[in-house]
C-alpha positions in Angstrom: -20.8 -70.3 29.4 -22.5 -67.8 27.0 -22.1 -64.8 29.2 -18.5 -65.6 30.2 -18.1 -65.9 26.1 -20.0 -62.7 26.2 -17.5 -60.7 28.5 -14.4 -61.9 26.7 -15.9 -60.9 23.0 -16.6 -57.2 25.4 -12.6 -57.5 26.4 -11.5 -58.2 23.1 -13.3 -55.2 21.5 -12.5 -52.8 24.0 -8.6 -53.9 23.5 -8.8 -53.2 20.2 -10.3 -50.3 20.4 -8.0 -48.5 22.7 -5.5 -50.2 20.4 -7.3 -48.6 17.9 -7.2 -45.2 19.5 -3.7 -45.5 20.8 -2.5 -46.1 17.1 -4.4 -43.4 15.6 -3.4 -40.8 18.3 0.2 -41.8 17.5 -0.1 -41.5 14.0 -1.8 -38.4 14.3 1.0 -37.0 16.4 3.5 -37.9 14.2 1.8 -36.5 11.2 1.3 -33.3 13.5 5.4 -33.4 13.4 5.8 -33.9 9.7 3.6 -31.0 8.7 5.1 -28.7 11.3 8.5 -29.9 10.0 7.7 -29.0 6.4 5.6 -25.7 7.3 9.0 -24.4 9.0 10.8 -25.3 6.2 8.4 -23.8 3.5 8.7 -20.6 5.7 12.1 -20.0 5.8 12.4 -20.9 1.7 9.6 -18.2 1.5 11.2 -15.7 3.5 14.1 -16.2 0.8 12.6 -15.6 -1.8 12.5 -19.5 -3.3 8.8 -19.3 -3.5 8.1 -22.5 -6.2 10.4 -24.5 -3.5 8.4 -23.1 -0.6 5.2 -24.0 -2.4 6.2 -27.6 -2.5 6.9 -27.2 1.0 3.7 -25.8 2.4 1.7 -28.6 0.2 3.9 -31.3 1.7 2.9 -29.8 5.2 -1.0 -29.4 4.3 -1.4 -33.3 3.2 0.0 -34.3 7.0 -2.1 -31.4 8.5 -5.1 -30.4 6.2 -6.3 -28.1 9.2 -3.1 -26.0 8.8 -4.5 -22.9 8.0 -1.2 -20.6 7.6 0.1 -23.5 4.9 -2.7 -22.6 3.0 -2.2 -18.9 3.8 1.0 -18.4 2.7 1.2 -21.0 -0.5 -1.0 -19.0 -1.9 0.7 -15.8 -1.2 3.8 -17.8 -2.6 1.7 -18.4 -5.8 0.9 -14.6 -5.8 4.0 -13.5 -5.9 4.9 -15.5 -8.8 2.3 -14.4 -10.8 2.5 -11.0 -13.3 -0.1 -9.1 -13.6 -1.1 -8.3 -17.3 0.9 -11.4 -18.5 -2.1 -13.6 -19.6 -0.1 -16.9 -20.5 -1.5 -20.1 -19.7 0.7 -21.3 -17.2 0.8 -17.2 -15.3 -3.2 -17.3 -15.0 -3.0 -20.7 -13.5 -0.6 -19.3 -10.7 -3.1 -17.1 -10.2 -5.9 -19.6 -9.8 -3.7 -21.4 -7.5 -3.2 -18.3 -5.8 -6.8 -17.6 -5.3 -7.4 -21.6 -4.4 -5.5 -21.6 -1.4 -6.3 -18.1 -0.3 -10.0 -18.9 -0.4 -9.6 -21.9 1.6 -7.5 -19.8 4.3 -10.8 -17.7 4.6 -13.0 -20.6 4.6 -11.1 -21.6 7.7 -10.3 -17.9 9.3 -12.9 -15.8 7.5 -12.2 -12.8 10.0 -8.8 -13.1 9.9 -7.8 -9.3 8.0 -4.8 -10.7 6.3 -6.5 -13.2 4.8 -9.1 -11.1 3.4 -6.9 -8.3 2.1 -4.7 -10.4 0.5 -7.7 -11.5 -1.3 -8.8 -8.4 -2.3 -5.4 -7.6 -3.4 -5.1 -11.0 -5.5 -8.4 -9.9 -7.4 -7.3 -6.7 -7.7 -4.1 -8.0 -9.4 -6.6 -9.5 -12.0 -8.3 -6.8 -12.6 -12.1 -8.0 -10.7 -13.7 -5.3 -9.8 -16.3 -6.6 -8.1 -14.8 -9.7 -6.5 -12.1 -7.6 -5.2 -14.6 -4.9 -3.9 -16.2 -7.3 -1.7 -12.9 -8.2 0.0 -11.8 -4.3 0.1 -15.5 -3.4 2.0 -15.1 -6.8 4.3 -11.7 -4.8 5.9 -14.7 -2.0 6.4 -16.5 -4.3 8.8 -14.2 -5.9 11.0 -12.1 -3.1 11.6 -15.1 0.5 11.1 -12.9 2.7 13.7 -9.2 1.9 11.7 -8.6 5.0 9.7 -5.9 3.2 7.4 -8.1 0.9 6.1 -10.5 3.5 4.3 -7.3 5.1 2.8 -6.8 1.2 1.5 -10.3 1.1 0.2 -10.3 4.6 -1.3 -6.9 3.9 -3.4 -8.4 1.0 -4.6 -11.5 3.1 -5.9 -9.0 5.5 -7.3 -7.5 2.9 -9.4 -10.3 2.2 -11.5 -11.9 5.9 -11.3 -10.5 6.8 -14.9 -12.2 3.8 -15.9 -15.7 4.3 -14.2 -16.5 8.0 -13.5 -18.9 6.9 -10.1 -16.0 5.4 -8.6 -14.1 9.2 -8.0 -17.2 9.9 -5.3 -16.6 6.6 -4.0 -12.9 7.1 -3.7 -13.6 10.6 -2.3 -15.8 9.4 0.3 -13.5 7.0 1.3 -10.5 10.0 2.0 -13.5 11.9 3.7 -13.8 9.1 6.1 -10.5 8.7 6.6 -10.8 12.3 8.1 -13.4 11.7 9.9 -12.0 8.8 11.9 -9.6 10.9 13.0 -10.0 14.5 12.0 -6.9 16.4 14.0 -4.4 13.7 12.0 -2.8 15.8 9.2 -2.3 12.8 7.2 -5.6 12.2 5.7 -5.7 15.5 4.9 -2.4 15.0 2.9 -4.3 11.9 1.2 -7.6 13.8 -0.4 -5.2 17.1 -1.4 -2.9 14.0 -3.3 -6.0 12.5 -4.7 -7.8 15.6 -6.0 -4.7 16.9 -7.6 -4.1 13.4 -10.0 -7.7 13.0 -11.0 -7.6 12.9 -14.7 -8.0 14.5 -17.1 -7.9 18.2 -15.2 -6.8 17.5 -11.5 -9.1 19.7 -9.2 -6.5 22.0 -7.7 -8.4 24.3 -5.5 -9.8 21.6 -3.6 -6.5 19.5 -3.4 -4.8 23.6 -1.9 -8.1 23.8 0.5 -7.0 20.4 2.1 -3.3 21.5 2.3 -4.5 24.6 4.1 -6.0 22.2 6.6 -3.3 20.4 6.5 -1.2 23.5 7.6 -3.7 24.9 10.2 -2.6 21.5 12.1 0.5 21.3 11.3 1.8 25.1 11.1 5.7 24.2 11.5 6.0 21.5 8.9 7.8 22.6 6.0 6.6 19.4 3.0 2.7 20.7 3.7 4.2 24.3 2.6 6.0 22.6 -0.1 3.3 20.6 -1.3 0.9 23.9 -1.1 3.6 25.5 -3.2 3.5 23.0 -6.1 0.0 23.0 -6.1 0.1 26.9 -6.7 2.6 26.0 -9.3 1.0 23.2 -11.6 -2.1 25.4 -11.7 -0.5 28.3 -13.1 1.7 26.4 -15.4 -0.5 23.6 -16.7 -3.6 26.2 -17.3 -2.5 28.2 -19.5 -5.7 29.6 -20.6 -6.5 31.4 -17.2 -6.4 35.0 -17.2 -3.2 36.7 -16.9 -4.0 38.2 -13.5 -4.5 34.7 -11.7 -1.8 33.0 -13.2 0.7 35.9 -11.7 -1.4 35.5 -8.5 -0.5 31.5 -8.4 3.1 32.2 -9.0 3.3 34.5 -6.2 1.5 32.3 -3.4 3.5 28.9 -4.4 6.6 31.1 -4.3 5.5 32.3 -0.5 4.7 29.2 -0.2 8.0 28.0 -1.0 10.0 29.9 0.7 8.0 29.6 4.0 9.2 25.8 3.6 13.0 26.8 2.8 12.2 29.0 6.2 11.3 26.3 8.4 13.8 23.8 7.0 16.8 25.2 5.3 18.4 22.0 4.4 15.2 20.4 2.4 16.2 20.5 -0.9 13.1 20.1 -2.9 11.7 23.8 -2.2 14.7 25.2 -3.8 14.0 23.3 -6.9 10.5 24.4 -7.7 11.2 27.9 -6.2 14.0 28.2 -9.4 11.2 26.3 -11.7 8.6 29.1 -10.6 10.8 31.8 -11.5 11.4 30.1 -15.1 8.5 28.4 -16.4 6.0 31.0 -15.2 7.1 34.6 -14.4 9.8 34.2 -16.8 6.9 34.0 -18.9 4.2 36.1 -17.5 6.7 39.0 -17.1 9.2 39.2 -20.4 10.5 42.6 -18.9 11.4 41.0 -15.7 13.1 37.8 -17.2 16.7 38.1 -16.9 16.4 38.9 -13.1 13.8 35.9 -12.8 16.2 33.7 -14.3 19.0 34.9 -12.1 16.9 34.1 -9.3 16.3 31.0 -10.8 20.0 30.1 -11.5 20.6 31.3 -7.7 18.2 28.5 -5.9 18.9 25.9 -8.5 22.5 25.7 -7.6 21.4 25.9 -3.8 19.2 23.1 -4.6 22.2 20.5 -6.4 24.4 21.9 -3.3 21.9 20.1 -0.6 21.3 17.1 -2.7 25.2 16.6 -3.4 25.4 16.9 0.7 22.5 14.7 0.9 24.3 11.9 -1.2 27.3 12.2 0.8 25.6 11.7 3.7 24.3 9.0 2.9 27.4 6.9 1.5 28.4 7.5 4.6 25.9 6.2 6.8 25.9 2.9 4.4 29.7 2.7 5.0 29.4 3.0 8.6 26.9 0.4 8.8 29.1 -2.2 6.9 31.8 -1.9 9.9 29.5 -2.4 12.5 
C-alpha cells in the first residue's frame, strides 16, 4: 500500500512539473513576443527621430526580454542623442547617465562587439572623460589592429584634446603615422597627417603638413584637390608668416600658384583653385611686389570671376539634379 502510495505521490510530481515546465515555456514564449513586438516598434520610432517615445519602447521590450541586448544598445544611443554636450542641467546630465547605463550594460553582454564600444567612447567623449573615453578608443585598437580607419578614429580623438594637453599631439601623430603604415600606397592617410599638421595650434607646422601632400601626389600624380591642397598650404605660409624673409615669402607664392594652376590643369571645371589662385595674386604678391600690383590684381580679378562662373554652373546643376529627382 505504501509503495503504490509511493508511485502516485512520483506521478503527481512529475505532472506538475511538466505542468510546471509547459507553463513556463509558454509564458516565456509569449514574453519572447511582447519584447520583440516593442523592440520593432522602439526601432522604427528611433529611426524617426521620436527618440523619448522610442526609449519607452525599448524599456518596455527589455522588461519581457532582459537578455535583449540591442534594446539596451540602442536606448542608450536614443538617450545620447538627446543629450547636449556642454549643457550641464540636471535633467541633460541625467540623459547622459542613462545613456552610459544602458550602453555599459550592452558591453557587459557583447564586450567585443565594436559598436558597442565606440559608441562608448564617443558617449565619454561627449562628456569630456578623457580617460574613460581613452580606454574605449584603444579597445577599437585591439579587436580590429590591421583596420586602418580606426587609428584615424583614435588619432582625431587625440587631436581634440591636444591644445589642452601638449603630449597628446605625439599621440595623435602616431596615430596618423599608423594609419600609414597599415596601408602605406593609400593616399588618404597621407591627406589625414598633412590636415593635422597644418591646424595644430598655435603655429600649424606647414612644411611637414606640404612633405605629406608631396606623398600624397607621388601616388596620386593626376588628382587635382592634392595640388589644390599643396597650393593652400604654400599660400597660408606666406600669408600668415609675415615675418619670414622677403625672398621665401615670394618663393611660397610662386609654388602654391604652380601648384594651383597644375590643379585648374588637371580639372578645369573645379572651382576652388581659381579662388585662391586670385587670393595669391592679392593678399601676397600684391603685396610683396607694389610695382607689379595692378597687373596682379588684374590677374586676380580674371580667375575670380572664372571662379563665381563655375560655382554659378555648379548651383545650376545642382537644382537640376534635385528637380529631376522629385519627378522620378
Amino acid at each position: 500500500m505504501d509503495n503504490k502510495r509511493g508511485r502516485l505521490a512520483v506521478v503527481i510530481w512529475l505532472t506538475l512539473s511538466v505542468l510546471f515546465f509547459l507553463t513556463s515555456c509558454q509564458k516565456l514564449r509569449v514574453n519572447y513576443i511582447k519584447a520583440n513586438y516593442h523592440f520593432n516598434k522602439a526601432n522604427a520610432l528611433f529611426t524617426d527621430g521620436q527618440y523619448r517615445r522610442a526609449i519607452t519602447e525599448y524599456e518596455e521590450a527589455i522588461k519581457y526580454n532582459p537578455n535583449l541586448i540591442d534594446a539596451y544598445r540602442f536606448a542608450g544611443e536614443a538617450y545620447k542623442n538627446l543629450f547636449r554636450p556642454g549643457d550641464d542641467r540636471p535633467d541633460n546630465l541625467e540623459k547622459a547617465e542613462k545613456a552610459l547605463e544602458y550602453l555599459n550594460k550592452a558591453y557587459e553582454f557583447s564586450p567585443h562587439n565594436k559598436e558597442i564600444i565606440y559608441s562608448l567612447a564617443d558617449m565619454y567623449d561627449k562628456l569630456k572623460k578623457f580617460d574613460e573615453a581613452e580606454k574605449f578608443y584603444l579597445k577599437i585598437l585591439e579587436l580590429e589592429p590591421g583596420k586602418m580607419d580606426n587609428y584615424y578614429v583614435v588619432a582625431e580623438f587625440y587631436k581634440r584634446y591636444a591644445a589642452e594637453k601638449e603630449e597628446l599631439r605625439s599621440k595623435a601623430e602616431s596615430m596618423y603615422l599608423r594609419r600609414i603604415e597599415a596601408d602605406p600606397e593609400n593616399p588618404q592617410g597621407y591627406a589625414y597627417l598633412a590636415n593635422y599638421y597644418e591646424l595644430i595650434q598655435p603655429v600649424p607646422e606647414f612644411d611637414k603638413a606640404n612633405d605629406y601632400w608631396e606623398k600624397r601626389i607621388t601616388l596620386d600624380p593626376e588628382n587635382a584637390e592634392a595640388y589644390y591642397a599643396k597650393g593652400v598650404n604654400r599660400w597660408a605660409k606666406a600669408y600668415r608668416l609675415p615675418q619670414l624673409p622677403l625672398e621665401e615669402r615670394l618663393r611660397l607664392a610662386q609654388e602654391s600658384l604652380k601648384a594651383l594652376l597644375k590643379a585648374i590643369e588637371l580639372d578645369p571645371n573645379y572651382p576652388e583653385p581659381y579662388a585662391y589662385v586670385s587670393v595669391v595674386y592679392k593678399s601676397v604678391l600684391a603685396k610683396l611686389e607694389p610695382e607689379k600690383e595692378s597687373r596682379y590684381n588684374a590677374e586676380a580679378d580674371r580667375y575670380s570671376e572664372r571662379f563665381q562662373e563655375l560655382r554659378k554652373r555648379q548651383a545650376e546643376r545642382k537644382k537640376l539634379e534635385e528637380e529631376l529627382k522629385k519627378l522620378k
